[in-house]
Every structure is written in C-alpha cells, then in structure tokens.
N, CA and C atoms as an extended XYZ file, in Angstrom:
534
Properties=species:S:1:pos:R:3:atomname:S:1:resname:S:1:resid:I:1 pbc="F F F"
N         0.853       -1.174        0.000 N   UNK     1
C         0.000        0.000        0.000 CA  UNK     1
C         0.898        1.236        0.000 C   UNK     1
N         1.076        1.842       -0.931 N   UNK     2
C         1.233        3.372       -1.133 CA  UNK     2
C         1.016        4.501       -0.144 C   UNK     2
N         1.790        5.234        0.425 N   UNK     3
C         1.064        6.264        1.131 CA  UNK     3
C         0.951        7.830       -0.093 C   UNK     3
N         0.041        8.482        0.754 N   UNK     4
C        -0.624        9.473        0.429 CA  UNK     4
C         0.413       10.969        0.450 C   UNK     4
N         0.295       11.585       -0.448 N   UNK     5
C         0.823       12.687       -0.390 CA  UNK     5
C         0.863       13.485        0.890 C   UNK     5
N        -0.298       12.933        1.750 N   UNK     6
C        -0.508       14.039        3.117 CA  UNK     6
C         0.190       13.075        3.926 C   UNK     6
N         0.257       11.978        3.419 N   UNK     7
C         1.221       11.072        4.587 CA  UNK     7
C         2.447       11.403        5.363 C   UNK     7
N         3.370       12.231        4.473 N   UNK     8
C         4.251       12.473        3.863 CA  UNK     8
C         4.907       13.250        5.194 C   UNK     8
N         5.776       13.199        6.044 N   UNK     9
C         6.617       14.043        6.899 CA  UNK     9
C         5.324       14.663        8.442 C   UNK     9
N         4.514       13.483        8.466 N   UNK    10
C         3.275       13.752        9.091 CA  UNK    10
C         4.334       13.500       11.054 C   UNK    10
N         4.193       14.537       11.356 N   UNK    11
C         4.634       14.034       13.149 CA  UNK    11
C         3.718       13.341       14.142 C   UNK    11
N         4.079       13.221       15.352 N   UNK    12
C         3.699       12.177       16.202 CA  UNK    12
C         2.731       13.699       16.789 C   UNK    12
N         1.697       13.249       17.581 N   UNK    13
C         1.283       14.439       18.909 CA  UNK    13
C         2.364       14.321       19.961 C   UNK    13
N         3.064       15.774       19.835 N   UNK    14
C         4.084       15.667       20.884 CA  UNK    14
C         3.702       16.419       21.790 C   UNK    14
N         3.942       16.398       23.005 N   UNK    15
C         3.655       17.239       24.289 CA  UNK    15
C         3.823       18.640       24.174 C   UNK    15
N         2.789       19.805       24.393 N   UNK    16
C         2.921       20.987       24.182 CA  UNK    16
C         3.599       21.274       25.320 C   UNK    16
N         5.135       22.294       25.622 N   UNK    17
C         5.252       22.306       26.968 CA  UNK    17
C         5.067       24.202       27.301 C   UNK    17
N         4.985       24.650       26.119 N   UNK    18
C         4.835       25.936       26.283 CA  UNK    18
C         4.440       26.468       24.877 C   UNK    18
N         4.495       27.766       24.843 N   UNK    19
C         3.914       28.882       23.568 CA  UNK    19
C         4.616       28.365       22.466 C   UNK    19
N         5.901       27.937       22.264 N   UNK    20
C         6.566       27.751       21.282 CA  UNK    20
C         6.585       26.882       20.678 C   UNK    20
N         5.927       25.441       21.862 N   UNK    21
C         5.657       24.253       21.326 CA  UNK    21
C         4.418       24.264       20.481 C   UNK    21
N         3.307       24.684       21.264 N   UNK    22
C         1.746       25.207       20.938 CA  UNK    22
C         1.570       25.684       19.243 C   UNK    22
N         2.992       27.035       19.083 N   UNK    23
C         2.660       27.442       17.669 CA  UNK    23
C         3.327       26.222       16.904 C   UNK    23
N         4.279       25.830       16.876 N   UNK    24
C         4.952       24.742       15.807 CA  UNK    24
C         3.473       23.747       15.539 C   UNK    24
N         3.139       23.121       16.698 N   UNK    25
C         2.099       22.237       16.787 CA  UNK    25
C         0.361       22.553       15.862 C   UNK    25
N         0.209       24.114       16.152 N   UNK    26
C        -0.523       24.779       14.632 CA  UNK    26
C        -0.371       24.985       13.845 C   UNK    26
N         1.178       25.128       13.411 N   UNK    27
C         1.691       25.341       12.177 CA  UNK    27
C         1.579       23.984       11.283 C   UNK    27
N         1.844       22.837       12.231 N   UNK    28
C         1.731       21.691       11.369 CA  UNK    28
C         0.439       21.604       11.139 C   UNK    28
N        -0.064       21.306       12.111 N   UNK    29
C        -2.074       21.657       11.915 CA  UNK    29
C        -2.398       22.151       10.407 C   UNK    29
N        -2.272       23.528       10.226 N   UNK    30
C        -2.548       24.205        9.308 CA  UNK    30
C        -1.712       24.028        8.281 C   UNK    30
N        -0.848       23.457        7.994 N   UNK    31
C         0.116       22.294        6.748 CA  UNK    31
C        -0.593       21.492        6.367 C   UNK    31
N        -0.836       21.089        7.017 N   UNK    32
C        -1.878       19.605        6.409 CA  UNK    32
C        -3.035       20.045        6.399 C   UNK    32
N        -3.833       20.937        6.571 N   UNK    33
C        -5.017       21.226        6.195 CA  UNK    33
C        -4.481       22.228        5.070 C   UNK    33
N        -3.896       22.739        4.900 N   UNK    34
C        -3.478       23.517        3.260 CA  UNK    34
C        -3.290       22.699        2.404 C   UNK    34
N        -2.421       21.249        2.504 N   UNK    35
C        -2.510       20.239        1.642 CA  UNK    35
C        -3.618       19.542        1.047 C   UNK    35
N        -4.189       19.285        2.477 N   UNK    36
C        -5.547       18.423        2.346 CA  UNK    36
C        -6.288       19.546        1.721 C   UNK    36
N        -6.934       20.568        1.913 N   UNK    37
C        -7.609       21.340        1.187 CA  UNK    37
C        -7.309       21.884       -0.176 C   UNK    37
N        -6.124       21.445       -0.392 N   UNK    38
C        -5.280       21.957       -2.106 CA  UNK    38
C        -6.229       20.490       -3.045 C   UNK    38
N        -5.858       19.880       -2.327 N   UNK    39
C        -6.281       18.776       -3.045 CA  UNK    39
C        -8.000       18.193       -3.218 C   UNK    39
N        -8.600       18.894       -1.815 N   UNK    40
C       -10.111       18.900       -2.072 CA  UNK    40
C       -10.597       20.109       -2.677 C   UNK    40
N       -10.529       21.125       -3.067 N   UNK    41
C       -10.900       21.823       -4.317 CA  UNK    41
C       -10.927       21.320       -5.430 C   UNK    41
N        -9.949       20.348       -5.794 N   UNK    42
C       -10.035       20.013       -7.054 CA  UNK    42
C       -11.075       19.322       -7.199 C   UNK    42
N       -11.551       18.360       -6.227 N   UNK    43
C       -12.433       17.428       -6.401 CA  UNK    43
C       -13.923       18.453       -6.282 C   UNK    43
N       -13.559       19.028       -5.079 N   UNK    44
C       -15.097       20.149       -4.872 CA  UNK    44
C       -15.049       21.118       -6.438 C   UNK    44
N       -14.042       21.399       -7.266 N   UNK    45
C       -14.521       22.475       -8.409 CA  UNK    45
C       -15.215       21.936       -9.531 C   UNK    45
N       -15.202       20.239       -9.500 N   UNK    46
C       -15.653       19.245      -10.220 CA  UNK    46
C       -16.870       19.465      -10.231 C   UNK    46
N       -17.888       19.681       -9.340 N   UNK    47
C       -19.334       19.545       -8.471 CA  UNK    47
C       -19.835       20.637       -8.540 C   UNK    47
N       -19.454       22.074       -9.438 N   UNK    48
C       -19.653       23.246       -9.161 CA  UNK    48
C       -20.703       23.690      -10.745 C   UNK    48
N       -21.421       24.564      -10.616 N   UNK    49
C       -22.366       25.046      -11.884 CA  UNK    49
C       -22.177       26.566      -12.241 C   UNK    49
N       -21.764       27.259      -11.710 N   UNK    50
C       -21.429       28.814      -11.747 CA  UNK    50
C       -19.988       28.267      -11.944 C   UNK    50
N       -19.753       29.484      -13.582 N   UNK    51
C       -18.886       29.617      -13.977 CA  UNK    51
C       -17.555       30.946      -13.021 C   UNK    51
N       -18.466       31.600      -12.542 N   UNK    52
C       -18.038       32.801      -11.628 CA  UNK    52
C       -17.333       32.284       -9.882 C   UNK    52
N       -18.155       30.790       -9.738 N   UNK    53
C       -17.368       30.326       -8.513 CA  UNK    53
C       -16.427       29.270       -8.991 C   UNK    53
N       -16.491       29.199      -10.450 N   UNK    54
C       -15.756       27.811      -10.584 CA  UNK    54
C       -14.574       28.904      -10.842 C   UNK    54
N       -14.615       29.972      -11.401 N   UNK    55
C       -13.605       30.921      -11.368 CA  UNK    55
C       -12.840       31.173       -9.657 C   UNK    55
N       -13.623       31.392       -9.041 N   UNK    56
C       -13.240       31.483       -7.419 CA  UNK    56
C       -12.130       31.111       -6.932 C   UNK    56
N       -13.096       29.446       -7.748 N   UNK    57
C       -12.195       28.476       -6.573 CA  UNK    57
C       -10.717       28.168       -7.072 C   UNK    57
N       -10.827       28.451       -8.185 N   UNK    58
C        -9.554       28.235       -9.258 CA  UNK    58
C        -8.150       29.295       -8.610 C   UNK    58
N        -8.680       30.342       -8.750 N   UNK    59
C        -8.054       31.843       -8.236 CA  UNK    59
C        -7.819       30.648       -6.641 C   UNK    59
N        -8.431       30.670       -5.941 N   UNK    60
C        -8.047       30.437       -4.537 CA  UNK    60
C        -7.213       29.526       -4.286 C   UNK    60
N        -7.393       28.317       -5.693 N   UNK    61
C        -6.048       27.012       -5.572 CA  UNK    61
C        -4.794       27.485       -5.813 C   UNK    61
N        -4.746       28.484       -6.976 N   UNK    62
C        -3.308       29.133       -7.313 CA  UNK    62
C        -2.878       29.740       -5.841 C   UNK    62
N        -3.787       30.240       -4.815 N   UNK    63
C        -3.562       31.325       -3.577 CA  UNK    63
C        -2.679       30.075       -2.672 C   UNK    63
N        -3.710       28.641       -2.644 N   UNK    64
C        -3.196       27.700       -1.609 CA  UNK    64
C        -1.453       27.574       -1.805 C   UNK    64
N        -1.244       27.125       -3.266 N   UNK    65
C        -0.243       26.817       -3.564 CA  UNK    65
C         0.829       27.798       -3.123 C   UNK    65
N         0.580       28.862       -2.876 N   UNK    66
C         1.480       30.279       -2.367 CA  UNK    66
C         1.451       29.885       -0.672 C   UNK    66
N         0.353       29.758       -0.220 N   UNK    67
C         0.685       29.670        1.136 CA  UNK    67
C         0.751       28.199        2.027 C   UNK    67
N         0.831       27.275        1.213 N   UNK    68
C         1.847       26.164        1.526 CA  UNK    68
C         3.126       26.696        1.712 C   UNK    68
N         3.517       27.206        0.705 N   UNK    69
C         5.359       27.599       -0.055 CA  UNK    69
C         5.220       28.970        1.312 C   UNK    69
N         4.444       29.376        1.638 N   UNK    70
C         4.859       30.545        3.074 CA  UNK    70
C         5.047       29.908        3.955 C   UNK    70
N         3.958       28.581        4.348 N   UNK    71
C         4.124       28.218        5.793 CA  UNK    71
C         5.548       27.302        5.863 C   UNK    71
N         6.177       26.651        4.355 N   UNK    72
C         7.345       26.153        4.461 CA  UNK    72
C         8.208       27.136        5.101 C   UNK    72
N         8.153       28.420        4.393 N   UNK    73
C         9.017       29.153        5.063 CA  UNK    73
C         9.123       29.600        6.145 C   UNK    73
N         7.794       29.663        7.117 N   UNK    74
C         7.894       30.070        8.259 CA  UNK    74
C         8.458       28.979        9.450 C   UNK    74
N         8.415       27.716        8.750 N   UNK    75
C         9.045       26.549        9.475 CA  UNK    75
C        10.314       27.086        9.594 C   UNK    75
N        11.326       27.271        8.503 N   UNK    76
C        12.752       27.704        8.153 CA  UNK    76
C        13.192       28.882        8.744 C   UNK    76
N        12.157       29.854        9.088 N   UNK    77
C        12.200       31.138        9.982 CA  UNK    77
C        12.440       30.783       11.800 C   UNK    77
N        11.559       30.227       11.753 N   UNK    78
C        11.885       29.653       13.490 CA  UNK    78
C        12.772       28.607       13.742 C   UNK    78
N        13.173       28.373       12.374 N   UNK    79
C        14.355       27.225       12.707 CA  UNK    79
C        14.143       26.089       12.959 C   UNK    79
N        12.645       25.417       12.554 N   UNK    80
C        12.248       24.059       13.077 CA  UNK    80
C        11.927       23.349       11.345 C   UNK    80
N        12.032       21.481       11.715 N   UNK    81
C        11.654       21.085       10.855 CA  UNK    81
C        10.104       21.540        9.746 C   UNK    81
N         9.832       21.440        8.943 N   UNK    82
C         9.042       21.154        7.877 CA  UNK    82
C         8.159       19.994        8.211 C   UNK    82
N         7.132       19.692        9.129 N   UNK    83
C         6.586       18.629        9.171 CA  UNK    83
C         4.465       19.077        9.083 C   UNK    83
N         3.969       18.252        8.965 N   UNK    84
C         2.248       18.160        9.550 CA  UNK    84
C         1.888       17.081       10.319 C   UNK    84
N         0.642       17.940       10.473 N   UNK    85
C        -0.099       17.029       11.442 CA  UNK    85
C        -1.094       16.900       11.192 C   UNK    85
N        -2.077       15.270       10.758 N   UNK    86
C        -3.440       15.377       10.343 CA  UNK    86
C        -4.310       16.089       11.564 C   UNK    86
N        -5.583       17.347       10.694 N   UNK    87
C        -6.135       17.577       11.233 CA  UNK    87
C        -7.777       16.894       10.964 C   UNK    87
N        -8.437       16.252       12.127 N   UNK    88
C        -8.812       15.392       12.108 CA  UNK    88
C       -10.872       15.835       12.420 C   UNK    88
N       -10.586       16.753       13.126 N   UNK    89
C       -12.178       17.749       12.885 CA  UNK    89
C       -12.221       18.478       11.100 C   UNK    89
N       -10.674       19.239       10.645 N   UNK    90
C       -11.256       19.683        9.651 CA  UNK    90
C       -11.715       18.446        8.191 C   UNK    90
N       -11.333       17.634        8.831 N   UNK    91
C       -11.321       15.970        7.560 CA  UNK    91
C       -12.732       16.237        7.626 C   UNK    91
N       -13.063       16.101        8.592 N   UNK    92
C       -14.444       15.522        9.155 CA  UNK    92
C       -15.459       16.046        8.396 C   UNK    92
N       -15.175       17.664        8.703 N   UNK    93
C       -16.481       18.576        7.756 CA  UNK    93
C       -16.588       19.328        6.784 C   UNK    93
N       -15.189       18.574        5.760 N   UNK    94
C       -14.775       18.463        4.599 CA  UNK    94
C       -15.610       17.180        3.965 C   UNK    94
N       -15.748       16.028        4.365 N   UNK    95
C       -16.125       14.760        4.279 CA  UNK    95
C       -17.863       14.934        4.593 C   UNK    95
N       -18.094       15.540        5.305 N   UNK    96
C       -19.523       15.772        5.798 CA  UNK    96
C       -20.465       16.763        4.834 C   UNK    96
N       -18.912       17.914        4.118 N   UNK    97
C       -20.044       18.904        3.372 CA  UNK    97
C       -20.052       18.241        1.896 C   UNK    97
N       -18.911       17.240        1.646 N   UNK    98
C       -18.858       16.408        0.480 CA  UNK    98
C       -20.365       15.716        0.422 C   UNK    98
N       -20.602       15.233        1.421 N   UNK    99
C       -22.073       14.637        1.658 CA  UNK    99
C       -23.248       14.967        1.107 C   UNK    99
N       -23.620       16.525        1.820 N   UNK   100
C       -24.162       17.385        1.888 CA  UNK   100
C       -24.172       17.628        0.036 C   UNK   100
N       -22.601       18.257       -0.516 N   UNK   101
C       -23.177       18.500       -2.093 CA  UNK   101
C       -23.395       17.809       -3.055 C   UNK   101
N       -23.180       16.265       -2.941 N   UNK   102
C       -23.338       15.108       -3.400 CA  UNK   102
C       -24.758       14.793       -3.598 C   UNK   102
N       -25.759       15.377       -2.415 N   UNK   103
C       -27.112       14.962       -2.222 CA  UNK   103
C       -27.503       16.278       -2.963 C   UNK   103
N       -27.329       17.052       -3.538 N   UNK   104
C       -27.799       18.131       -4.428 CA  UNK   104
C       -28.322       17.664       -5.481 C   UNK   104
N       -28.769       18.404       -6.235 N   UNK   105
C       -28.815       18.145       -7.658 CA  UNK   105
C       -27.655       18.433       -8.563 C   UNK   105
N       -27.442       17.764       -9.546 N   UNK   106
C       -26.212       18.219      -10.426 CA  UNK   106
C       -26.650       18.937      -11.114 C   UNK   106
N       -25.740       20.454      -11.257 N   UNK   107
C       -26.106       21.197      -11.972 CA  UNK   107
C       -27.099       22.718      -11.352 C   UNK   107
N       -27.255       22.153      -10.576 N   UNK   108
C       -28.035       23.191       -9.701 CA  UNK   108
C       -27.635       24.338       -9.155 C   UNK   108
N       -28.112       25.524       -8.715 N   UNK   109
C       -27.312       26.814       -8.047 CA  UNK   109
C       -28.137       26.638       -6.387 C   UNK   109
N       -28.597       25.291       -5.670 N   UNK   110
C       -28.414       24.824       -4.841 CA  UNK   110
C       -27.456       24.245       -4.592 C   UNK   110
N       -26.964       23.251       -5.179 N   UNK   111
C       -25.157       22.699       -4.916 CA  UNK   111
C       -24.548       23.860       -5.189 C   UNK   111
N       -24.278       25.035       -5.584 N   UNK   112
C       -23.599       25.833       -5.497 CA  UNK   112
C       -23.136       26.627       -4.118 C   UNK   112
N       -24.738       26.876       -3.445 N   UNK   113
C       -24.871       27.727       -2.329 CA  UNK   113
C       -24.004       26.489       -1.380 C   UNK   113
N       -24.374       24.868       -1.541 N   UNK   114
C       -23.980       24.054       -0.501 CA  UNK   114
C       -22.225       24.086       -0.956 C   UNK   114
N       -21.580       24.509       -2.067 N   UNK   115
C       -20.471       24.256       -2.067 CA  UNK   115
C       -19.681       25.687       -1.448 C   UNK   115
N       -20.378       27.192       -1.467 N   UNK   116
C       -20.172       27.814       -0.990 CA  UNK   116
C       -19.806       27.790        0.386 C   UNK   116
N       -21.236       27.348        1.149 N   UNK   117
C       -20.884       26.889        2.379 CA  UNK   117
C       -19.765       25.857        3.054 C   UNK   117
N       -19.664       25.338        2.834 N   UNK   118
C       -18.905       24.209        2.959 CA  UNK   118
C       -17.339       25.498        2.714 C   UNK   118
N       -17.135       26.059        1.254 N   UNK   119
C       -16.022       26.720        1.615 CA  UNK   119
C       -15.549       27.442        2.825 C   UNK   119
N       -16.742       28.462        2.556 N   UNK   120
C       -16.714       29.415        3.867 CA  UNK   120
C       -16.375       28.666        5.088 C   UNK   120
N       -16.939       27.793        5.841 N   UNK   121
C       -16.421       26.983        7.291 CA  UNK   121
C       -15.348       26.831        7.093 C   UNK   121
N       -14.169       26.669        5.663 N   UNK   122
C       -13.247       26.490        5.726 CA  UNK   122
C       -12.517       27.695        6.081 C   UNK   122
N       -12.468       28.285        5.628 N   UNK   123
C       -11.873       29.876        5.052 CA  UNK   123
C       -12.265       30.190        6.689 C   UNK   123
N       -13.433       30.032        7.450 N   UNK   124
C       -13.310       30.918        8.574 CA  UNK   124
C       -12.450       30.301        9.553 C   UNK   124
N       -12.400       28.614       10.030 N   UNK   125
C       -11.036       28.337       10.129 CA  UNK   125
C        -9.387       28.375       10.321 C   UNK   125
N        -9.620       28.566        8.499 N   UNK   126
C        -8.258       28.752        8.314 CA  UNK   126
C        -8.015       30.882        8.940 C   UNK   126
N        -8.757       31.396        9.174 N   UNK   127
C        -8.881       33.195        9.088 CA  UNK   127
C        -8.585       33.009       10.812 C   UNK   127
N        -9.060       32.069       11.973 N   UNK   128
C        -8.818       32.088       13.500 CA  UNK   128
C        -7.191       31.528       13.262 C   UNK   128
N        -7.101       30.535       12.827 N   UNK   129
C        -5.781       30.085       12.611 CA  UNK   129
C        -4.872       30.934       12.207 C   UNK   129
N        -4.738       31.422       11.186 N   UNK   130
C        -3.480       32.713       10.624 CA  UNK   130
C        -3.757       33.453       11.656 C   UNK   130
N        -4.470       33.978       12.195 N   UNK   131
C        -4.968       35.510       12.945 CA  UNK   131
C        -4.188       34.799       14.159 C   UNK   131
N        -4.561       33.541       14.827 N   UNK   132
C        -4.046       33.153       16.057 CA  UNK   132
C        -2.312       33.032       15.792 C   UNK   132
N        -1.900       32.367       14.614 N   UNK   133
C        -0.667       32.059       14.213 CA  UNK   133
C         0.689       33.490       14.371 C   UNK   133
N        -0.276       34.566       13.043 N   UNK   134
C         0.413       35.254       13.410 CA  UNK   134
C         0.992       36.399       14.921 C   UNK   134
N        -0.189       36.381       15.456 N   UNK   135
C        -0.257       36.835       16.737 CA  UNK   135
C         1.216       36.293       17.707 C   UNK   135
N         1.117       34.706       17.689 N   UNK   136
C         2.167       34.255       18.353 CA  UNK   136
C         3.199       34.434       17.898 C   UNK   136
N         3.394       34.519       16.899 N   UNK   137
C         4.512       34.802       16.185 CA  UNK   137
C         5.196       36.167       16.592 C   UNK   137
N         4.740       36.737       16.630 N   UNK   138
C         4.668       38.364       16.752 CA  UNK   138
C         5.033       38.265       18.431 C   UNK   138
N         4.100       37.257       19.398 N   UNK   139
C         4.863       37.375       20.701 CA  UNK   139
C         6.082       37.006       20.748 C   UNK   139
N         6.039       36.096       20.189 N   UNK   140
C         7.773       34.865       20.448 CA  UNK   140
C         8.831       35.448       19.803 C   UNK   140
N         8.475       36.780       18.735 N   UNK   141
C         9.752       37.271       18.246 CA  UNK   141
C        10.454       37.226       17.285 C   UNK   141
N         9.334       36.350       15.893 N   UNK   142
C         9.309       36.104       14.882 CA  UNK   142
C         8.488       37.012       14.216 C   UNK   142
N         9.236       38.206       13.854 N   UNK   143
C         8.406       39.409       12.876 CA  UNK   143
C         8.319       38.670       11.678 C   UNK   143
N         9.150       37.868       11.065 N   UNK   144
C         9.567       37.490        9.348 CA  UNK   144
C         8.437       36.879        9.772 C   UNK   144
N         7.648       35.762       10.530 N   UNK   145
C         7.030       35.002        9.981 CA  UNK   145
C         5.871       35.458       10.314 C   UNK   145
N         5.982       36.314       11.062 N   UNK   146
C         4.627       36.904       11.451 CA  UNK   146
C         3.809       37.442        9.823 C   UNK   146
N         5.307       38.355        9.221 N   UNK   147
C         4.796       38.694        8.325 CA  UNK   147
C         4.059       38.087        7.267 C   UNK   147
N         4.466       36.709        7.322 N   UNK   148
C         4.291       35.715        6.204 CA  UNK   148
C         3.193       35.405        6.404 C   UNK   148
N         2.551       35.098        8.082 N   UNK   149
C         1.202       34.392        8.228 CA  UNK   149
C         0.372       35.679        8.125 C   UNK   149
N         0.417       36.858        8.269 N   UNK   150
C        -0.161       38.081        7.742 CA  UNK   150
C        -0.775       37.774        6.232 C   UNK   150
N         0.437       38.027        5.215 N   UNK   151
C        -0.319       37.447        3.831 CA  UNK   151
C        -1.132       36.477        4.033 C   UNK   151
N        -1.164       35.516        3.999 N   UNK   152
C        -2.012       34.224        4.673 CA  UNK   152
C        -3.258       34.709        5.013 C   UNK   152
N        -3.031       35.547        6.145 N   UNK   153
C        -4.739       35.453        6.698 CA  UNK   153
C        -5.382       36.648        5.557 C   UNK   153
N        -4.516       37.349        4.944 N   UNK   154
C        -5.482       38.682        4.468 CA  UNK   154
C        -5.679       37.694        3.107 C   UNK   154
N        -4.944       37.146        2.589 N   UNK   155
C        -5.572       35.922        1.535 CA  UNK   155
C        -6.800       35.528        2.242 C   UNK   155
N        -6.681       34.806        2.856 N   UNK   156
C        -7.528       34.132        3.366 CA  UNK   156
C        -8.982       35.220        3.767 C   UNK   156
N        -8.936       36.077        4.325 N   UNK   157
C       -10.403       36.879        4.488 CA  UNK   157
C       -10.147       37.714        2.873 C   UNK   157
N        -9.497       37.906        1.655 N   UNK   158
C       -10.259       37.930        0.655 CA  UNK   158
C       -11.000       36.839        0.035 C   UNK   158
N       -10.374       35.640        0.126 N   UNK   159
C       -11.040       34.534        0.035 CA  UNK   159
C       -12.568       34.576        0.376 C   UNK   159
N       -12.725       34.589        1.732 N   UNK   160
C       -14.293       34.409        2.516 CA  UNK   160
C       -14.666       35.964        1.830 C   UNK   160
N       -14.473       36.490        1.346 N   UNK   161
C       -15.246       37.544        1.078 CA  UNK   161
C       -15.939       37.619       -0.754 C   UNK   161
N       -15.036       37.319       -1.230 N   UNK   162
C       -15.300       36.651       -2.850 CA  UNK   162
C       -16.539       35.953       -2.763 C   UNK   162
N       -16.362       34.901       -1.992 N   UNK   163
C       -17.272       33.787       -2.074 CA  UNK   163
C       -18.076       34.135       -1.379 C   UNK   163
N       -18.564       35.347       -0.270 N   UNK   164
C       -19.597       35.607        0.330 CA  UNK   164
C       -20.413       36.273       -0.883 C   UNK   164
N       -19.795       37.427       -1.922 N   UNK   165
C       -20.153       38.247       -3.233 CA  UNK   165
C       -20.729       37.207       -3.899 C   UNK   165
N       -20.375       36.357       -3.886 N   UNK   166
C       -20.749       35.639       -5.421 CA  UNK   166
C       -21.661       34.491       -4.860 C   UNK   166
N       -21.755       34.145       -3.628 N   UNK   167
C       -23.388       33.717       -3.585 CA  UNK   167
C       -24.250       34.836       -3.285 C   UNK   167
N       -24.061       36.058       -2.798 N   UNK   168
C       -25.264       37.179       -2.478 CA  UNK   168
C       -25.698       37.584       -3.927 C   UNK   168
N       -24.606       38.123       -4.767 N   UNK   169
C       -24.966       38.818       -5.968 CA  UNK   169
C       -25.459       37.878       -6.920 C   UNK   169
N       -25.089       36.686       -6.995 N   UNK   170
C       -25.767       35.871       -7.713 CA  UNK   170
C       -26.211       34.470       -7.936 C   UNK   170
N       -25.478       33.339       -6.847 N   UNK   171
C       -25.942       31.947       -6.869 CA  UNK   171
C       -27.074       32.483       -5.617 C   UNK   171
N       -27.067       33.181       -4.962 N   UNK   172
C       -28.155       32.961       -3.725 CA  UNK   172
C       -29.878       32.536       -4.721 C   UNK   172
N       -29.886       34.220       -4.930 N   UNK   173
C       -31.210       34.186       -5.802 CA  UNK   173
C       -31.691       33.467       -6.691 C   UNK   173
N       -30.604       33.079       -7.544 N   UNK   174
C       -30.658       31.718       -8.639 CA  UNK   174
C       -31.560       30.756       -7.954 C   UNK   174
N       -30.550       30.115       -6.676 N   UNK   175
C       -31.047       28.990       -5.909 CA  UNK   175
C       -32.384       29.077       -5.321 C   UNK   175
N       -32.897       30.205       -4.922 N   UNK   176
C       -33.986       30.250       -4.126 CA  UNK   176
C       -35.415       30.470       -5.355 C   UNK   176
N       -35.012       30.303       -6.960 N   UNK   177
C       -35.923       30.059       -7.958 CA  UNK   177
C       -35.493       28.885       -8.726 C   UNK   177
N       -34.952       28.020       -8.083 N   UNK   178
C       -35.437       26.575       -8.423 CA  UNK   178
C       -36.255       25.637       -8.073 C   UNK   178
C-alpha cells in the first residue's frame, strides 16, 4: 500500500510544553489542512455550476499553492523542521459537506450555495488560525514570519469575502428560484 501525499513528513502528537511548542504544533495543523484542502478543491470544483465560482475556486487554488510555499518558510524562519499534522475535525467537515453537495442536484445553483458553504467553514477556520498564528509569532519574536502568516490570513479573508459576493450577488437568488 502506497502512502498518500498528506502522509508524507506527518509528526507524532508531541507534548505541548509551552507557547513555542503550541505554535509549531498549529503550524503543522494548518500544513496539512493547506494540503488536504489543495487537493479537495479540485475534487469540490468538479461539483460546481457557476462559472463565476468555478472561477473562485480556481483563483483560490493558485492562492493555496502560495501559502503552503509561506508556511514552508515560516518553518525555516523559526528554525524548526518542515513537518504536519493530520487535522482530524477539519477531515471531518470536509467529508460531511462532500455529503451534503453530493445529495444536491447536479447542476443546480443549490449545490452551489452548498459548495459555498462548505467553503466558507473552511476559510473561517483557516482566518482564526493565521490571525491566532500570526499573533504568536509576533509574541515569540518572529516578525519574518509573522509577516508571512499576515499574507495568509489577508488571503484568506479575501477569500471568505469573494465567495460571500458571489453567492449574495448571484448563486443565492438563482437557488432560491429553483
């Protein structure tokens, strides 16, 4: 059996013993949910009927791919390995909203609104995470990476904000006249 791309440099749960342990320990967190989520867009842009969110989500995979390649660097900034850690709630309601747009109709600007959603829980997520990330960063004395998880989160709340536009201005109403 083959392992999985997310398999890949995955660490043990190691004992948090303080702030410094805590951020490394989110940083991997949020590694593997940038992976894992690089790779479920593709499958979620498959399932999509608006050409304007299939645009979205496209724009937002090119964004992931940038802030993988940041959080590598912010590993290299604090001087610690490059590793992740499966995160095991966000699997969950990744897998749960897969559910959810599966039971749609194909083709519909109801699976749209449900694929919206499903983004957004992500995006708000990943927006406590950078916001919490960079914060610590910023205590412990890491400006460089602070700066880095900065880009990150302001990606990240243009992200949730795109996709809030583009179901209000136009999959909402669609959906609610089918």
């Amino acid at each position: 059996m083959s392992a999985s791309p997310l398999d890949l440099n995955v660490s043990n749960n190691a004992e948090i013993k303080g702030l410094p342990d805590f951020l490394v320990h989110q940083l991997k967190d949020i590694l593997w949910t940038e992976k894992f989520l690089r790779r479920q867009m593709s499958e979620i842009r498959s399932y999509v009927t608006s050409a304007r969110l299939r645009m979205g989500i496209e724009n937002h995979m090119k964004e992931i791919d940038k802030q993988i390649w940041r959080l590598e660097e912010v590993f290299l900034v604090i001087n610690e390995p490059v590793q992740m850690q499966p995160n095991v709630g966000l699997k969950a309601l990744v897998q749960d909203a897969m559910k959810t747009i599966k039971a749609t109709k194909l083709g519909s600007m109801v699976r749209d609104v449900c694929i919206i959603n499903c983004l957004q829980k992500v995006e708000h997520y990943e927006i406590a995470s950078y916001g919490t990330l960079k914060t610590l960063a910023i205590v412990l004395g890491h400006p460089q990476a602070a700066d880095l998880l900065e880009q990150t989160l302001n990606e990240e709340k243009n992200a949730d904000a795109i996709f809030s536009t583009i179901a209000e201005v136009f999959i909402n109403e669609q959906a609610a006249g089918e």
